[in-house]
C-alpha positions as CSV (number, residue, x, y, z in Angstrom):
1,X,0.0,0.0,0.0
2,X,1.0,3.5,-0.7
3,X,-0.3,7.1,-0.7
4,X,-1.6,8.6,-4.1
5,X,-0.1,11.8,-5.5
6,X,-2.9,14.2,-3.6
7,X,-2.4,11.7,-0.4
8,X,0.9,13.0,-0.3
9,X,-0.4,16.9,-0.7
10,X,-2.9,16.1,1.9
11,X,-0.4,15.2,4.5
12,X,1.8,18.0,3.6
13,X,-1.4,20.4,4.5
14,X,-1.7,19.0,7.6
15,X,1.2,19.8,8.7
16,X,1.5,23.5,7.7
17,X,0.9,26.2,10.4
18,X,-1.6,29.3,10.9
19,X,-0.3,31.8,9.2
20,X,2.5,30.2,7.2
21,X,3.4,31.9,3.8
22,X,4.3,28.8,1.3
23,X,5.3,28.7,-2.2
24,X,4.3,25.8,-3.9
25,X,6.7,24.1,-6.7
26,X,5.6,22.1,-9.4
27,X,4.4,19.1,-9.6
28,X,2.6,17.2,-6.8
29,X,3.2,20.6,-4.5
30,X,0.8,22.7,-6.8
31,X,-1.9,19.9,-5.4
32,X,-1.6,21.3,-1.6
33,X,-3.8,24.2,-2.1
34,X,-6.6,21.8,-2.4
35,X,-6.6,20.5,1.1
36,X,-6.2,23.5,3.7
37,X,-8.3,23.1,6.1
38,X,-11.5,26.3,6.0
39,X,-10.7,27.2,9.6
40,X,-6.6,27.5,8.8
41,X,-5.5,31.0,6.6
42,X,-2.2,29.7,5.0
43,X,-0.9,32.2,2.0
44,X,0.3,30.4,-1.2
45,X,2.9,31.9,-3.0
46,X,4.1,31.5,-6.7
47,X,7.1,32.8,-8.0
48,X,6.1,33.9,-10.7
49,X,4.3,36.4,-8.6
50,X,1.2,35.6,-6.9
51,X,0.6,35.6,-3.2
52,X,-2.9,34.8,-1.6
53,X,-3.3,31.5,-4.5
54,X,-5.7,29.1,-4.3
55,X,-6.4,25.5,-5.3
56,X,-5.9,24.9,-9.2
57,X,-8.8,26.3,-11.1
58,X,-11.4,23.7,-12.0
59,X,-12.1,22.7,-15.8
60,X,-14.5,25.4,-17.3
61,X,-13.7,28.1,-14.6
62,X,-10.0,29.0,-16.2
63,X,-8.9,32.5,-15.9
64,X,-6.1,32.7,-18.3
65,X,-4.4,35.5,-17.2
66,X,-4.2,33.8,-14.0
67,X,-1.3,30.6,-13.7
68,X,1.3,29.2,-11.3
69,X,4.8,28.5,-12.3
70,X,4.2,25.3,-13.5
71,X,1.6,27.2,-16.1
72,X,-1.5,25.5,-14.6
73,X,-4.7,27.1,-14.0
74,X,-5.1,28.6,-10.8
75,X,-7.5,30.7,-8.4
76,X,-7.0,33.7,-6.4
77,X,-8.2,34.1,-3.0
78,X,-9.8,37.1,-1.8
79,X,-7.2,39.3,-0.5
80,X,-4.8,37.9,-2.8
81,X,-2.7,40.2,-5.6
82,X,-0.5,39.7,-8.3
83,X,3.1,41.3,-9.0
84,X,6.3,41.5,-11.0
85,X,9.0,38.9,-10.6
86,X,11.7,41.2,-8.5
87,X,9.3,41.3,-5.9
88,X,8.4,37.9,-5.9
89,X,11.9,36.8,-6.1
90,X,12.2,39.7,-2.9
91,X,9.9,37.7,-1.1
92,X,12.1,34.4,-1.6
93,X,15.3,36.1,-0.9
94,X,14.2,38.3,2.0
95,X,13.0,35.4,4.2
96,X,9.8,36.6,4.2
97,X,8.7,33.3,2.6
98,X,8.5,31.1,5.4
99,X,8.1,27.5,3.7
100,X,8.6,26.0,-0.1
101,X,6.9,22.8,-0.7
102,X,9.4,21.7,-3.7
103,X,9.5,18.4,-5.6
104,X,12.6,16.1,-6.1
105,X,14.7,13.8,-7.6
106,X,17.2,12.8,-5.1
107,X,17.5,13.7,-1.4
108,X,20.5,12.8,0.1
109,X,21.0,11.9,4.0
110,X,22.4,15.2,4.5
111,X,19.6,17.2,3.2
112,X,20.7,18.2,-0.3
113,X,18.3,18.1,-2.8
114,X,19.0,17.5,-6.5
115,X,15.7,18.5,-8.3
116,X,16.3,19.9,-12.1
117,X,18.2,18.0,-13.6
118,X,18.7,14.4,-15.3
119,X,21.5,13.3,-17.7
120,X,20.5,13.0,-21.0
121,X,17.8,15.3,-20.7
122,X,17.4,18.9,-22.1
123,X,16.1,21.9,-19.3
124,X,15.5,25.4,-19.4
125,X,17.6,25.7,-16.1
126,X,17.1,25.4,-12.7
127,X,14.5,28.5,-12.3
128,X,13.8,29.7,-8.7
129,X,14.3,26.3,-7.1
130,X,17.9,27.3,-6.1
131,X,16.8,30.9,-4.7
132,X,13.6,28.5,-2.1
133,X,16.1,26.1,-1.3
134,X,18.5,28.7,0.0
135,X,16.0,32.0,1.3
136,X,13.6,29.4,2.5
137,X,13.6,28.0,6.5
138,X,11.7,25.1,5.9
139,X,11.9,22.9,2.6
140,X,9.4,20.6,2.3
141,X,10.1,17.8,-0.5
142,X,7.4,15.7,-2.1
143,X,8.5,12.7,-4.3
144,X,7.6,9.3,-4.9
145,X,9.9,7.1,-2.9
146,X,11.5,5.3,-5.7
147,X,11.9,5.7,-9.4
148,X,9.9,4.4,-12.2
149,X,12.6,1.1,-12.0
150,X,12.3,0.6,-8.2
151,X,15.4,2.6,-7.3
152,X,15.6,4.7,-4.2
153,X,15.6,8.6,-4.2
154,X,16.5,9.1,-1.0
155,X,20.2,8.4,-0.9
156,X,23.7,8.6,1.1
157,X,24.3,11.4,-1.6
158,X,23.2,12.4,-4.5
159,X,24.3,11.2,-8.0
160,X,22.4,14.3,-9.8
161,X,23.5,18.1,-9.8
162,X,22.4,19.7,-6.8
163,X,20.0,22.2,-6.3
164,X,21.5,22.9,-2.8
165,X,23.2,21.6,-0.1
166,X,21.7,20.5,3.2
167,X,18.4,22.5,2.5
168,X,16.1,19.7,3.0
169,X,13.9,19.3,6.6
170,X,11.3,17.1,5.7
171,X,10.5,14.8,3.3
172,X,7.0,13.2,2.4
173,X,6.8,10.3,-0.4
174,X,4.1,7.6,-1.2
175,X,5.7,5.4,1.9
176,X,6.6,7.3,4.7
177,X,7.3,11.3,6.5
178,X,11.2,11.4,7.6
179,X,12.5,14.5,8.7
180,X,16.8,15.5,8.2
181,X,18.5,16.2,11.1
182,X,22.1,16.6,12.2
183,X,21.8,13.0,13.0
184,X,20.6,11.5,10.3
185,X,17.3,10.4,8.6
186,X,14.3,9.6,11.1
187,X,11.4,8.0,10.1
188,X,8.3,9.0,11.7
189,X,5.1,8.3,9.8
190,X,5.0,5.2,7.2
191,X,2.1,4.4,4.9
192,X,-1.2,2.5,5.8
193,X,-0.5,-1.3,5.2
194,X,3.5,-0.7,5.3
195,X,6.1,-0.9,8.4
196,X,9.6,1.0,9.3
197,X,11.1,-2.3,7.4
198,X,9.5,-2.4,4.3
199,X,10.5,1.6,4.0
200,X,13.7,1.1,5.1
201,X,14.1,-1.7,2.4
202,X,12.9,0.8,-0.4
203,X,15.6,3.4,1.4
204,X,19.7,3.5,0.2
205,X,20.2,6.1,3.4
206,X,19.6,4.3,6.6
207,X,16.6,5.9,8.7
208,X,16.1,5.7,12.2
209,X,12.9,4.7,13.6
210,X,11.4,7.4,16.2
211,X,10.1,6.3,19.4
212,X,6.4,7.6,18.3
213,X,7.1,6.4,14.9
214,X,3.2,5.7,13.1
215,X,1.2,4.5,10.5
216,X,0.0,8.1,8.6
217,X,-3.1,9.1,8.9
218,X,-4.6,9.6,5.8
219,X,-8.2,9.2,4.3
220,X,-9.1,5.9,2.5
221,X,-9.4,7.7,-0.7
222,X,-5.8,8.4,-0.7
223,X,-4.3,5.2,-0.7
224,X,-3.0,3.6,-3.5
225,X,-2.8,-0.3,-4.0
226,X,1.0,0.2,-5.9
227,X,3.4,3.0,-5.2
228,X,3.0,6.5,-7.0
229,X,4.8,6.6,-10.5
């Protein structure tokens, strides 16, 4: 058993705080908006220059002036405004941002994150993902657990070029919530139907199980029979 792509979102809103201001990256982060709880006021942020964002637009409803940075759809909150990219980038740089929710290709033991780039492959560049990783506090990661070929993506270190070093605090896949810290990987949520072993198995970094270590609590409808791809 697993966690679907917006299980993974879900239990990244759980966890963010009153008040937080969060930029969402692309990919499975620009699915968060969709599950803040109506009694918690969290401000999404795009680089691209949007603050007060809210869940992707639904089909029919498009205002197309109105996208994130990963050019999808989205709404705007009331409250919320719209600006050039020297202040968003501002925001990032100026701390004023105080989490980025970023997806991932490798996360190493240490916290670096390798997230635009695969050999072979041709990329624009790394956009604003190196400016979040290093003017953000708190770096969230989503990602499935392991490639498309079974291999693990969180590593000793990371085989891809970095996005930045030891940025990472927490990471949520399809099997399990481990948070970096100066003393290594520690697992404390895994998937319903899954234990510490079986994640540890599907995990090249060794993790260490936290006393209160749990099965995630996530709705039915967000587990998947086979991991996230």
């Amino acid at each position: 058993m697993s966690l679907t792509r917006d299980g993974i979102a879900y239990r990244v809103a759980c966890d963010l705080p009153e008040g937080s201001y969060v930029n969402l990256g692309i990919g499975i982060p620009t699915l968060v908006s969709g599950y803040i709880s109506a009694n918690k006021e969290v401000f999404f942020h795009s680089e691209n220059g949007i603050l007060g964002m809210g869940p992707l637009a639904e089909p029919g409803h498009e205002d197309l002036d109105l996208i994130n940075a990963g050019k999808q759809y989205v709404t705007l909150l009331p409250g919320g405004c719209v600006f050039d990219h020297p202040t968003s980038f501002s925001m990032i740089r100026g701390g004023h941002v105080t989490h980025a929710v970023l997806g991932a290709l490798e996360v190493a033991a240490n916290g670096d994150m390798a997230n635009w780039r695969t050999p072979g492959e041709k990329v624009p560049g790394v956009g604003g993902a190196m400016d979040l990783a290093f003017g953000v506090q708190n770096v969230l990661v989503t990602m499935t657990h392991v490639t498309n070929k079974g291999k693990p993506k969180i590593l000793n270190a990371c085989s891809l070029p970095l996005t930045a070093p030891r940025c990472v605090k927490r990471i949520y896949t399809d099997m399990a919530l481990i948070d970096v810290t100066p003393d290594g990987l520690v697992l404390r949520e895994f998937a319903p139907g899954l234990d510490p072993q079986t994640v540890q198995s599907r995990t090249e970094a060794p993790l260490r199980v936290a006393a209160d270590c749990k099965e995630m609590n996530v709705p039915a409808a967000f587990h998947a029979a086979q991991p996230t791809t």
